[in-house]
N, C-alpha and C positions, 0 to 999 in steps of 0.2 A: 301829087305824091313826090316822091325823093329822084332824086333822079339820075341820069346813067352811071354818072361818077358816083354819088353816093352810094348806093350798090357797089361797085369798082371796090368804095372805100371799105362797104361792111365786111362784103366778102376777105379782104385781104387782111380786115381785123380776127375775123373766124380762122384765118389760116396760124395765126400766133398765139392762139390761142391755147392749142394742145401742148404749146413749150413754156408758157406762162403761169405756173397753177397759181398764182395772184390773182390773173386775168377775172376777168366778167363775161361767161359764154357771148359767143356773137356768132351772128345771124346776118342775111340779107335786110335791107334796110329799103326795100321797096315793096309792092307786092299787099301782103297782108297773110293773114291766115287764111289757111284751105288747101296747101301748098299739094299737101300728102293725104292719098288714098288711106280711107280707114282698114281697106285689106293690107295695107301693107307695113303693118305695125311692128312686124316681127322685124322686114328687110331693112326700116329706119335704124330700129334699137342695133339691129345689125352693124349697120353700116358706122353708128357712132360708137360703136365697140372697137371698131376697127381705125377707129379715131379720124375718119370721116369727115371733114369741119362743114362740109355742105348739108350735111345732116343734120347737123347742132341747125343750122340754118334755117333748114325744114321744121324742124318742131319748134325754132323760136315763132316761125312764121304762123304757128298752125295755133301755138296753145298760149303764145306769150303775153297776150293783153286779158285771156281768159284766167289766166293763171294770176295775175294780176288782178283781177277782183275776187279769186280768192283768200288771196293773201291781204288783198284792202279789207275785207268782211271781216275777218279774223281780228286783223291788227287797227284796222277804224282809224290809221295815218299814211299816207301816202307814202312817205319817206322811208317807212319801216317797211310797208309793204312791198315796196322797189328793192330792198333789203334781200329779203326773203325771197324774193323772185329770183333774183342774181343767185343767191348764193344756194337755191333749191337746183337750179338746171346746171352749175355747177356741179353742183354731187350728180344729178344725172347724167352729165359726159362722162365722171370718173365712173357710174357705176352700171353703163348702158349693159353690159353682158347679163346682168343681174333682172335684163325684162325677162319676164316668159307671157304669151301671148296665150298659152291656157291658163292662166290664172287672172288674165281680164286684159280689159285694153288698154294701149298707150295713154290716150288720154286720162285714163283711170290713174294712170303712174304716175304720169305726171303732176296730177292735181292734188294727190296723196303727197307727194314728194315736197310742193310748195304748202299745201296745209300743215304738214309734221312741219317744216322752218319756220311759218310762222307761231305755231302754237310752241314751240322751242322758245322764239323770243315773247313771246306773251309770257309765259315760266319765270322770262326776267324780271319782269314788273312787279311791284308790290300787290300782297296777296287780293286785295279790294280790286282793284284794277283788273288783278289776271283772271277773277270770279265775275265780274259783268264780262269780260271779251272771249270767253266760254265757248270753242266752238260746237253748236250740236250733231247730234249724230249723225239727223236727217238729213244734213247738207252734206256730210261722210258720205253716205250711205247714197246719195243722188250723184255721188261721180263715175258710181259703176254700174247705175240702173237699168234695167233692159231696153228704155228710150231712150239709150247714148247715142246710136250711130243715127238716130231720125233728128235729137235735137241738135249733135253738133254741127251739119248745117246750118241750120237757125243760127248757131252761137258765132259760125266763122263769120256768115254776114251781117251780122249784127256789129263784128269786130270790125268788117272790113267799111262797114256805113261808118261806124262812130270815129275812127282815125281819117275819113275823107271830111267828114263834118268837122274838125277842127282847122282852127286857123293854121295858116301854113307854116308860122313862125313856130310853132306850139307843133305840131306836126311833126316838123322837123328835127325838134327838138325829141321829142319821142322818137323817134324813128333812128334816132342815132342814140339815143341809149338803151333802146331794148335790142334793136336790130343790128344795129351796129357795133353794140359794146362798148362802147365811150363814157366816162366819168363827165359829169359835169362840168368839170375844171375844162377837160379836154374840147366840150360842145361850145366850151366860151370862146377855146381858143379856136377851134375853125369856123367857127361863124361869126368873131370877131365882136361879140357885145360882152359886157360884164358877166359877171359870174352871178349876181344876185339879180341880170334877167333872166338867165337860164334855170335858176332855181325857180322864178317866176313862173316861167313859162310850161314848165314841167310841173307845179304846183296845180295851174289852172286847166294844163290838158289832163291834169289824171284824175282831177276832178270832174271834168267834161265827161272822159270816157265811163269812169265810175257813174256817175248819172244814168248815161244814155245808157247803160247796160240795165243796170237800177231800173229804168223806167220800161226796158224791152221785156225785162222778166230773164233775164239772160246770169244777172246775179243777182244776191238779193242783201246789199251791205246796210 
């Protein structure tokens, strides 16, 4: 997995983050999801109210590759759906006050909040296109079920299996742009290969992870 420094690095990408609204939320870059107690839904949203960046951290850790085969199911492109991810947890730093933890769980927000972005940009597409990519209800309606807090175990280690099971070039390459925040341009340039193998490399692991989810029953794209 990533290691002392790259953590060092995500972390101190999360710190710039609340003064960049350009930026791309960032997160720890090691680890994986499961970070955060599902009691403690309220004192996260909390604490990223209070503009918290190790927070942002937490739920990148917790929801960010689940959140990501949301948005892959939707939008059926990788690239879009990396889109929509960034720019869904985005509005969720600006809009953390706005949880209330009687009206369902974090990860319910979360998952709503990356669904509405992607089906935003599905809206852009031509009318044929945005009618087959249609998201249904029942998958709505399975992010605030009463099995949430039995299967989001399941779902964290399903998340933390499928990112140990990619190669490490690909790995890393994930790991620094969901967890860490980093543009592609930027993953070229610290880890020193061209820019169309890190396009690569991210092409093949988020197909990877989409699979192995796909095949756990984890998503269903």
């Amino acid at each position: 997995m990533a290691s002392h420094r790259q953590r060092g690095v995500g972390h101190r990408r999360a710190e710039t983050f609340a003064h960049r609204s350009d930026d791309r939320p960032a997160g720890r870059s090691g680890g994986g999801p499961g970070v955060v107690a599902a009691g403690d839904d309220a004192g996260l949203a909390a604490r990223m109210a209070a503009r918290d960046t190790s927070a942002l951290a937490e739920l990148f850790d917790r929801y960010g590759a689940l959140a990501y085969g949301v948005a892959l199911r939707v939008l059926r492109d990788p690239g879009r759906a990396q889109d929509a991810v960034q720019d869904a947890f985005l509005r969720l730093w600006h809009g953390a006050a706005g949880f209330n933890p009687a009206r369902g769980s974090l990860r319910g927000w979360v998952l709503a909040a990356v669904r509405n972005r992607a089906i935003d940009l599905v809206r852009g597409r031509p009318g044929r296109e945005r009618e087959e990519l249609e998201l249904s209800d029942a998958f709505a309606a399975s992010a605030a079920g009463p099995e949430e807090q039995a299967s989001a175990s399941v779902e964290r280690a399903a998340v933390r299996a499928a990112l140990a099971d990619l190669p490490a070039e690909q790995r890393r390459a994930v790991l620094l742009a969901y967890f860490g925040g980093y543009t592609q341009l930027e993953i070229a340039g610290l880890t020193g290969v061209p820019l169309s193998t890190v396009k690569g490399r991210m092409r093949l692991a988020l197909d990877k992870l989409a699979s192995y989810l796909k095949e756990r029953g984890v998503v269903d794209v």
